[in-house]
C-alpha positions in Angstrom: 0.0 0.0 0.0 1.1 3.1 -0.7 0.8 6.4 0.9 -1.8 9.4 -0.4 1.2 11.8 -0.1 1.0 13.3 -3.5 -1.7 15.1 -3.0 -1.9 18.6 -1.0 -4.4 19.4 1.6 -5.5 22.7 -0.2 -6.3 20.0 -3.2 -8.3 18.0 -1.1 -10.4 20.9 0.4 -10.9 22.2 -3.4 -12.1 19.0 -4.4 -14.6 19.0 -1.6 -15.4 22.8 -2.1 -15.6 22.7 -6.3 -17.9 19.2 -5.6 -20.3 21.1 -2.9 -20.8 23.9 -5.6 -21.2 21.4 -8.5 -23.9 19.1 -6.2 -25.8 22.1 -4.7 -26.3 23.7 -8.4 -27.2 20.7 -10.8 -28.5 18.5 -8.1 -30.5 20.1 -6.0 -32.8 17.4 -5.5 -30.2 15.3 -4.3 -28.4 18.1 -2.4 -31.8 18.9 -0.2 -32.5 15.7 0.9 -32.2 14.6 4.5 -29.1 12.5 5.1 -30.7 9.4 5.6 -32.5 9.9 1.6 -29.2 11.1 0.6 -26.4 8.2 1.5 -29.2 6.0 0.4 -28.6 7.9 -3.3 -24.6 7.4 -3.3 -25.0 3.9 -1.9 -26.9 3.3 -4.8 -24.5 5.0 -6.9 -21.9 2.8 -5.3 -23.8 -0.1 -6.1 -24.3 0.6 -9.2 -20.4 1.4 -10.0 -19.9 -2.1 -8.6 -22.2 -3.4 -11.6 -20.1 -1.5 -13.9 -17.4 -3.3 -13.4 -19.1 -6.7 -13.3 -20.8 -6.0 -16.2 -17.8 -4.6 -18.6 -14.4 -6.2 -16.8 -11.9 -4.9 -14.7 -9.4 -4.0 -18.3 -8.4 -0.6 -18.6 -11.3 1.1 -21.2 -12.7 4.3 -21.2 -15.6 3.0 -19.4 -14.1 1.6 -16.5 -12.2 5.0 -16.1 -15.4 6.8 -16.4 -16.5 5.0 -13.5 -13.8 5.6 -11.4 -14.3 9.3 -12.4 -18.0 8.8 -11.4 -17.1 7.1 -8.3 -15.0 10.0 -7.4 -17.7 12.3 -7.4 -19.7 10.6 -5.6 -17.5 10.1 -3.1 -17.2 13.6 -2.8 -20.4 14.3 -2.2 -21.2 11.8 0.3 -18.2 13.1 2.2 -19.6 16.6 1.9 -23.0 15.1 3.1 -21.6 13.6 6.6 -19.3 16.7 7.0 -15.9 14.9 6.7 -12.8 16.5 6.6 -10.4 14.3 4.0 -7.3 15.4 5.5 -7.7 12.1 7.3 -6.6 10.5 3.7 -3.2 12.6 3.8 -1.7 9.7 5.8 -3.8 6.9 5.1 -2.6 4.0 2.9 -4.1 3.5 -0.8 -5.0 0.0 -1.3 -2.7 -1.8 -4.4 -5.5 -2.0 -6.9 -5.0 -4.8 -9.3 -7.6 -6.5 -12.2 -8.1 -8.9 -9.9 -8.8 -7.1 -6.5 -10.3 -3.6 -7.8 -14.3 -5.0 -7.8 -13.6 -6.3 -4.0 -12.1 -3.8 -2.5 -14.7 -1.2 -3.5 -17.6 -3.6 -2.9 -16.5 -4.1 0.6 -16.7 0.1 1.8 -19.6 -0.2 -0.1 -21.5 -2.8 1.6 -20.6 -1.3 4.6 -22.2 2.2 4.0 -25.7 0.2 2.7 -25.2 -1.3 6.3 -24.6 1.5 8.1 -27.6 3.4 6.4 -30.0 0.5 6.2 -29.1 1.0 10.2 -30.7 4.8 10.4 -33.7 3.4 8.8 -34.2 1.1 12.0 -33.3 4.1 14.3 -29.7 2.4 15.5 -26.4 3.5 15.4 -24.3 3.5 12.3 -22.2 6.6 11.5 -18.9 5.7 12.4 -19.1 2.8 10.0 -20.9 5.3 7.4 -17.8 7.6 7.8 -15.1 4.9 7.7 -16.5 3.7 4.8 -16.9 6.6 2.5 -13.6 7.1 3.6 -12.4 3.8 2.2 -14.1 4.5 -1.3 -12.2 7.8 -1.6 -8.9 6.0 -0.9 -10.1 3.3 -3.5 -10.5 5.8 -6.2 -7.1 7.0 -5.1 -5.8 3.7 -5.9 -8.4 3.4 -8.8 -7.1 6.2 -10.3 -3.4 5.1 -10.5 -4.4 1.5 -11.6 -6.5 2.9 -14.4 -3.7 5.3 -15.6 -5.8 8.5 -14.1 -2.8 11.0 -13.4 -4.7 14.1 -13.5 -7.9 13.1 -10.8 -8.4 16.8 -10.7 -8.5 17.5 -15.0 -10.7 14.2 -15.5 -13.6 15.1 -12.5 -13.7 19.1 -13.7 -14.3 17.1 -17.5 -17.0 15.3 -15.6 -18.5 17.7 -14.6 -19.0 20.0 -17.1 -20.2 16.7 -19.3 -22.6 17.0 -16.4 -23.8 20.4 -16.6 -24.4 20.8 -20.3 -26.5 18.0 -20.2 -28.8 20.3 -17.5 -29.5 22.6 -20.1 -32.6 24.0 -17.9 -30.1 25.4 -15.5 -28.7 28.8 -16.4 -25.9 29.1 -14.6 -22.0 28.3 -15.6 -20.8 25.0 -15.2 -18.6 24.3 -12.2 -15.7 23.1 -13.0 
């Protein structure tokens, strides 16, 4: 495993801070729900993602790197959602992502967060769990990322994005990039 030194902490807090703009503008309906409604959204997401993978292979192709843009994103926002501070990833070690391992090792954080919030929904205890996992999905990407050849994380989410927000054409507003 290897350490999330290269990146900054001002790069992480941008990330967060270009993502909260980007959620709050073009999904509104998802940015306004309570958090319960709204981890169940990225969980699904997650889920989804997981699919992806299943569904087209683990080789490198411009849709399997889509996803891990994707999963970047929504990372992001579920992070944003339970107010975590990713300076925690500064020191934390990215996973070595191979082929063979990349499907697991994101399915595992992610069953953990549909855990955690299937939890809320019977009124017990599950946000440490919630937290650790989303955690764990941002360090996958990390790791994601290099597997899939992603150098510029920053470049190919701010591409997302604005692939995003011209397909809201019924929001006048700039895309955030």
């Amino acid at each position: 495993m290897a350490q999330a030194a290269a990146l900054q902490p001002s790069q992480l807090l941008g990330w967060q801070t270009t993502q909260h703009k980007h959620d709050t503008t073009f999904h509104d309906d998802i940015a306004t729900m309570d958090l319960t409604g709204r981890l169940k959204h990225d969980a699904l997401h997650f889920g989804k993602y997981v699919g992806r993978f299943y569904e087209h292979g683990t080789a490198n192709s411009p849709r399997i790197r889509q996803t891990v843009i994707d999963t970047a994103l929504m990372a992001l926002g579920a992070a944003n959602a339970l107010r975590l501070n990713l300076m925690v990833v500064m020191h934390a070690n990215v996973p070595a992502l191979t082929e063979e391992n990349v499907i697991g090792t994101l399915a595992i954080p992610m069953g953990r967060l549909c855990s955690a919030v299937e939890k809320l929904d019977h009124l017990e205890p599950g946000g440490p769990s919630m937290n650790e996992a989303v955690l764990d999905i941002i360090l996958w990407v990390l790791g994601a990322a290099k597997l899939y050849g992603i150098d510029d994380l920053n470049t190919a989410m701010a591409q997302r994005r604005a692939e995003i927000s011209a397909s809201r054409f019924y929001i006048d507003k700039p895309p955030i990039l």
